[in-house]
N, C-alpha and C positions, 0 to 999 in steps of 0.2 A: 758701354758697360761690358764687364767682365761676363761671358755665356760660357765658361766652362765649369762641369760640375764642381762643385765643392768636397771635400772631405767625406760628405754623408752620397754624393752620389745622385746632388739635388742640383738643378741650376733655377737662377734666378730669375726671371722677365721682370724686364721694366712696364708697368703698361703703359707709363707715358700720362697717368691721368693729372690733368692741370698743369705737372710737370716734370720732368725727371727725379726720381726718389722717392717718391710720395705715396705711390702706390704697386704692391708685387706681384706677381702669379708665380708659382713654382712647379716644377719639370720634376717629377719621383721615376728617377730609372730601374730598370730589375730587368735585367738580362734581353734587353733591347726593347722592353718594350716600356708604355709612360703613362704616368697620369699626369695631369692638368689640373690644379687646385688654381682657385681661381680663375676671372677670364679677359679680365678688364674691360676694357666698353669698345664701343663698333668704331667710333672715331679711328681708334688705334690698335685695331688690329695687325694695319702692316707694320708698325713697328713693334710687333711680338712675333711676327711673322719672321720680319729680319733677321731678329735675335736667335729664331730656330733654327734659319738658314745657316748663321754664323756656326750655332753649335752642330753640325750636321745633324740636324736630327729629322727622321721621314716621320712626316704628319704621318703615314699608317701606321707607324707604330703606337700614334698616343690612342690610348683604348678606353680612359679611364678622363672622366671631365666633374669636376667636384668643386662648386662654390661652397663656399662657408656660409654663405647666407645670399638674398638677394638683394639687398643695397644694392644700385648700379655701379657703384664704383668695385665693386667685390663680380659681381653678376652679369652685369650691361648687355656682357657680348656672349652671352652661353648660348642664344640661339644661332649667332652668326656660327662658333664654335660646335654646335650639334652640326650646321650645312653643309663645311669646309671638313670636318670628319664624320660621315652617315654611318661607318661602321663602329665608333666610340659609342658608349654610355654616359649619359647622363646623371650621376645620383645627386640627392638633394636633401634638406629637412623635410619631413612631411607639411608642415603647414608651409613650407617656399613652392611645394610641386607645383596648386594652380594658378601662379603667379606666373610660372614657367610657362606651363602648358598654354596662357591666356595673358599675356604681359598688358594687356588692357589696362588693368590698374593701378600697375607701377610707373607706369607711364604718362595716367593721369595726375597721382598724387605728387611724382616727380614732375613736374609739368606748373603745376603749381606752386611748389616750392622756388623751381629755378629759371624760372619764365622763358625768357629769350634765349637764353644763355644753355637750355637744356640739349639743344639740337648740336650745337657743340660738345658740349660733354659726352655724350649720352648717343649722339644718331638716331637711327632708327631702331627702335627694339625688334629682336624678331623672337617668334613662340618656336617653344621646344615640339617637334613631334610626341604625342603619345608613347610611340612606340620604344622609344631611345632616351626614355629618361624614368626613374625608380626613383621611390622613398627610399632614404637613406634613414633606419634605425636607430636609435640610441643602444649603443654597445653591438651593432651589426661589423662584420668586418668586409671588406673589399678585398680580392687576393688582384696583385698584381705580378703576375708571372713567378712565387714563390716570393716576394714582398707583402705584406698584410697589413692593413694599412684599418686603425678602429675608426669609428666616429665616436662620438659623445656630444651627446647631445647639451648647449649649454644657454641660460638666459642670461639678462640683465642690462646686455646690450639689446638684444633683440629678440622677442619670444621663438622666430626660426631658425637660429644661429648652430654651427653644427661645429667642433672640431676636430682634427684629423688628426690620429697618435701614428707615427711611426717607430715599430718596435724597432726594429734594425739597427735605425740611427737614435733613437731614444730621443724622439721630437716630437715637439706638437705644430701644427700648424693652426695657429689661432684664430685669423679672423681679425675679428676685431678683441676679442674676450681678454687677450691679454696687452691691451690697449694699447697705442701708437707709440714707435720710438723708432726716428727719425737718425740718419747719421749723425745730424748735429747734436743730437741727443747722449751721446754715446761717450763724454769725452768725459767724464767723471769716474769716477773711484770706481763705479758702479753701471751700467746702463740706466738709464730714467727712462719708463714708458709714462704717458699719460694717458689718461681716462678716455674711451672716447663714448659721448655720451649724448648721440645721436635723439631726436625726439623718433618715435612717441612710444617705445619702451623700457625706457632708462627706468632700471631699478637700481639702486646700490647695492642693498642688501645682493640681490641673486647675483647680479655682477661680482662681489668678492667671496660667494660661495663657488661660482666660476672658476675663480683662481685658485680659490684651495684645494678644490676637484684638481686642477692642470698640475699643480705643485703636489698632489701627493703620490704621484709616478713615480718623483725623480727625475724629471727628466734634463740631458744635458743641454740643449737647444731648445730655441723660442724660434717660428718662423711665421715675424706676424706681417698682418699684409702690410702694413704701416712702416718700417719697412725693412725685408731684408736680417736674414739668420741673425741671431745676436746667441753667445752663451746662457744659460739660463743660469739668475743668479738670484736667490728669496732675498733680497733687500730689494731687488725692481717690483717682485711681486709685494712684498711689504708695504714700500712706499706706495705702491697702484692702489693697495688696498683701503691705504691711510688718507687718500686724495679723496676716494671715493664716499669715505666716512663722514669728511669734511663738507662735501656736495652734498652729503643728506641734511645737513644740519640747517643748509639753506634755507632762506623762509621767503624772503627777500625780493621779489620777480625783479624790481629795478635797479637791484643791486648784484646780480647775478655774475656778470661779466667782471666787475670790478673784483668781486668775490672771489671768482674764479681763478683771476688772472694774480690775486696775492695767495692765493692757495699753494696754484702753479711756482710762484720764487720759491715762497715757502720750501718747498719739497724737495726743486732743483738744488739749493743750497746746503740740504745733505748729504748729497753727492758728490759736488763743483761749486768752485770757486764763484766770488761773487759778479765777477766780467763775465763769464761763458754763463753763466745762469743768467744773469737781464741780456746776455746776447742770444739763449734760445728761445727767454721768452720773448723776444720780437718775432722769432722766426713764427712763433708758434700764435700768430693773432689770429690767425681764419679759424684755426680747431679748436680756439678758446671762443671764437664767437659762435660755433658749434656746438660746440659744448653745453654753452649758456643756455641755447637755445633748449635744449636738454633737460636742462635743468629748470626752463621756468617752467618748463610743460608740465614738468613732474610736480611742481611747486603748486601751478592753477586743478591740475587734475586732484591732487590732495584737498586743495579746498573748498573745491565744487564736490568731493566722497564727505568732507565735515560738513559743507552745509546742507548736502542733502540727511543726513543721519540727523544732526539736529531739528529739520525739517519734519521729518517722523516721527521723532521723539515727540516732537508735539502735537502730530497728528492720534 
């Protein structure tokens, strides 16, 4: 992969997670020194490492260490990342801090999601020092050597979820907020991101007030982890929005995935032809069975909130 900055002055990391493309961290320069958005997970660190080497860049310069949430695949390695730089900061959302501080229980509930399979992904978690890691604000700003870089704070993927506006370059760096879009995503009229709609805070609703918060900047660039800068174009965000609406409508727990996955043509096919659209959605069957997953959460949690209100109504 290409490690030399781009246009904005940004380079990209692969983290390597599951497998190439799939997952980013981003390098924000400003007069030699860096932040770390993202951090990918402990597995694969040396291959972010590599990438640094490639781009000359001196770990003491990077100062500045910034997940968008703590998902592992966003987060994993921010402790190994605090070790390897002790003189960087750590910022975060406020309700990710004792997650960092105490990774005990992402570890847990990751643990039981991905059983076997999690020591691969994922490695060993390690906890943030106290000392070396701050609440990150909603509308707080970080200066990076004369760079300034906002948060905003945003839900719907995730009540911790945080993203990062760069004035300079006129960029957001999303997270997850402005949902996955994959290179092969990419080959239509338009970019296509989809939804991603992780359990167990998927809301739609606050999800597409997310987006209209991100689009009402203006901004020229989208750098979501999913993956890699794309132009920022309101028909990607339109369709996100339109995908998302569709997923509320759901009712359905065992029909979720099937739902999902004619949602998904559906949309692609406003953008791309009808080969490259049934050829991304193959690509795309693990984040629609994610997705789903998402979705039925949201679907049982709605009806165990009805049956308990009609429970007291009669009480």
């Amino acid at each position: 992969m290409d490690t030399k900055p781009d246009l904005n002055g940004i380079i990209t990391l692969d983290t390597h997670y599951v497998s190439q493309g799939i997952a980013a961290a981003y390098l924000l320069e400003s007069k030699g020194k860096y932040a770390l958005i993202e951090t990918g997970t402990a597995p694969q660190i040396g291959q972010m490492l590599a990438q640094l080497k490639s781009a000359n860049v001196d770990l003491s310069a990077i100062e500045l260490i910034v997940p968008t949430h703590v998902h592992l695949d966003h987060a994993g390695a921010v402790g190994h990342w605090a070790n390897l730089l002790p003189h960087a900061k750590v910022f975060c959302h406020p309700r990710g801090l004792k997650h960092l501080l105490d990774t005990s229980a992402l570890e847990s509930s990751a643990r039981a999601v991905y059983g076997e399979a999690f020591d691969t992904l994922y490695g060993t978690l390690r906890h943030v020092p106290a000392d070396q890691i701050c609440a990150l604000h909603d509308g707080e700003s970080l200066a990076l050597n004369g760079r300034v870089l906002l948060a905003r704070h945003v839900r719907g993927h995730a009540d911790h979820h945080l993203c990062i506006w760069d004035e300079q370059s006129r960029s957001w760096f999303t997270g997850d907020a402005f949902g996955i879009s994959y290179a092969h995503l990419r080959k239509g009229t338009w970019p296509f991101s989809l939804p991603a709609t992780t359990p167990t805070q998927f809301d739609p609703e606050l999800a597409s007030t997310a987006i209209d918060a991100l689009c009402s900047v203006k901004p020229k660039w989208i750098y979501p982890t999913h993956f890699g800068r794309m132009p920022f174009d309101l028909r990607t965000a339109e369709t996100l929005k339109s995908q998302l609406n569709a997923y509320a409508r759901l009712s359905a727990p065992e029909d979720a995935l099937k739902a999902i996955q004619e949602i998904t043509l559906e949309h692609l096919l406003t953008c791309m032809r009808r080969d490259t659209a049934e050829q991304c959605l193959t690509g795309l069957s693990a984040d629609l069975e994610l997705n789903s997953q998402g979705v039925v959460y949201r679907i049982q949690k709605l009806r165990q909130k009805r049956a308990q209100n009609h429970s007291d109504a009669l009480t």
